[in-house]
N, C-alpha and C positions, 0 to 999 in steps of 0.2 A: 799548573797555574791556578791560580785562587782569584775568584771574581765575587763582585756584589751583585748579589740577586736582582732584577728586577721585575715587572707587569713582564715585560719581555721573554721572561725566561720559562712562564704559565706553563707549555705545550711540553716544553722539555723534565719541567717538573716534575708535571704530572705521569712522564710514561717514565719517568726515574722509579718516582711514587709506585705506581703500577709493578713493576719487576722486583721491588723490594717486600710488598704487603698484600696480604690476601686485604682488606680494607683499605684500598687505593682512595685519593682525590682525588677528583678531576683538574683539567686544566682552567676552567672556570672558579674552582674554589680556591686555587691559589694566587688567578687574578683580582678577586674579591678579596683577599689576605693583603696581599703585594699593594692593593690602593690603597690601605692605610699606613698614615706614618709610623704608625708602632711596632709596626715587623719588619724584620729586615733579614738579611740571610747571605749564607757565601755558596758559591757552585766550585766547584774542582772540577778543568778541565782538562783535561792531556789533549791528546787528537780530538776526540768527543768528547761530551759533559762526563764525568764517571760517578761525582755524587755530589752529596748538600746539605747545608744544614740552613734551618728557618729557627727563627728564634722572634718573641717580641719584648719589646722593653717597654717597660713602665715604671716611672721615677725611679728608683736606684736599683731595681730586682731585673732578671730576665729571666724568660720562660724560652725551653728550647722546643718548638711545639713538635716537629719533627727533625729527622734524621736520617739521612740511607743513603748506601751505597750501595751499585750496582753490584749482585754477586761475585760475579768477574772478578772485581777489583775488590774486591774484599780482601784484610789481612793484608796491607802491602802499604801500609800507614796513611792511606787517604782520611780516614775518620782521625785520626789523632791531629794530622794537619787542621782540620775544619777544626776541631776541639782548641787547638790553639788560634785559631783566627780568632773566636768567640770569647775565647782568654783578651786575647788583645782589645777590639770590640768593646767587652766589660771596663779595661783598664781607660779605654779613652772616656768613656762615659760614666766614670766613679759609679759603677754599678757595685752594691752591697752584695749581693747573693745573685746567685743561677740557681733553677731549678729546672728538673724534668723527669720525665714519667719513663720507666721499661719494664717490660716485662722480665717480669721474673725469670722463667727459663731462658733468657737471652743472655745468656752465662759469659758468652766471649766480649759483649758490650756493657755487660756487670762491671768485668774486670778493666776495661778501659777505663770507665768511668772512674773507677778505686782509685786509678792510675793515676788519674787527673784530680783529687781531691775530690770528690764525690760520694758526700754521706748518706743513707738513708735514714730518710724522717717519718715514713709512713709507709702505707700499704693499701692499696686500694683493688679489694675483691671482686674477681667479674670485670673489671674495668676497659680489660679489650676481649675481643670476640673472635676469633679466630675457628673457621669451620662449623665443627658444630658444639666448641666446647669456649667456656670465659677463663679468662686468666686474669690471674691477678698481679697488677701495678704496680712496682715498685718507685715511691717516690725518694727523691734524691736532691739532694740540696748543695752548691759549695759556696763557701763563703770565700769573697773575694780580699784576700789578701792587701792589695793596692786601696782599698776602699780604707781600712782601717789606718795605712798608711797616710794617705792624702787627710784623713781626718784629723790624726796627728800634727802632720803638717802642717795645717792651715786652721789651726786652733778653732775647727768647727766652722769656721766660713769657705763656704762654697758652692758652687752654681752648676746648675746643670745647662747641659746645651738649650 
C-alpha cells in the first residue's frame, strides 16, 4: 500500500533512513523537511513501513531529495512502485522535469533509473561521503512526457495548483 508522507511519519523515516545510509537523517530533519509545503513524499507499506520516496517541487521541476528501501525488501519492485507514484505526482502537477542525484557505484538503482527514463546531465565529484572515502554524484534528469503534452493541449495556457 502506498501512502502520503507526512510531519507524522518523521520517527519512521528516519530509522528507514538509518538502515539504508551510512549518512543517516534524523527524525528531526525530516520533520523540519515535512513542514514545508514544497516536499511531499509516498511511504510503502506492507505489515510495516518497508520504504520511501521524498521529493520536493518547485514551479514545474521536482527534485527527488531521497530514496530507500529497507534491504530486506529490496529487488521485489517496492522502488519502481514509488518511481511510479512520483511519475503520477509529476503528471497531476504539469511538472516539466524530475531530477535526482546517486551515486555512481549504485549500479542496480543506475539501471532502474535507465528504466524509468532517467538521463544523466552531470557529475558531481566527492559529493557523498561514505566511510572514509567521497563518491561521486551522478546527476540525472527526466523529462516529463505529459508536461509537453498538456502544453500542446492547452495552447500554452495553464495553471499550477
Amino acid at each position: 500500500m502506498i501512502a502520503d508522507i507526512s510531519v507524522d511519519d518523521s520517527e519512521i523515516l528516519a530509522e528507514i533512513h538509518r538502515c539504508c545510509f551510512d549518512d543517516y537523517w534524523s527524525a528531526k530533519s525530516f520533520h523540519e523537511l515535512l513542514s514545508q509545503d514544497v516536499f511531499f513524499g509516498f511511504i510503502y507499506k506492507g505489515k510495516d513501513p518497508r520504504g520511501f520516496i521524498l521529493g520536493k517541487i518547485v514551479c514545474c521541476e521536482i527534485e527527488i531529495i531521497t530514496f530507500c528501501i529497507l534491504p530486506e525488501f529490496q529487488n521485489r519492485g517496492i522502488g519502481k512502485t514509488l518511481l511510479t507514484e512520483i511519475d503520477n505526482y509529476a503528471a497531476r502537477h504539469f511538472v516539466k522535469n524530475i531530477f535526482l542525484e546517486v551515486s555512481e557505484d549504485n549500479v542496480v538503482a543506475r539501471k532502474v533509473y535507465k528504466d524509468f527514463g532517467y538521463k544523466e546531465i552531470s557529475r558531481r565529484a566527492g559529493y557523498y561521503q561514505s566511510q572514509d572515502c567521497f563518491k561521486t554524484a551522478i546527476v540525472l534528469q527526466k523529462a516529463c512526457p505529459y508536461f509537453a503534452e498538456m502544453l500542446a493541449n492547452s495552447c500554452g495556457y495553464f495553471f499550477y495548483k
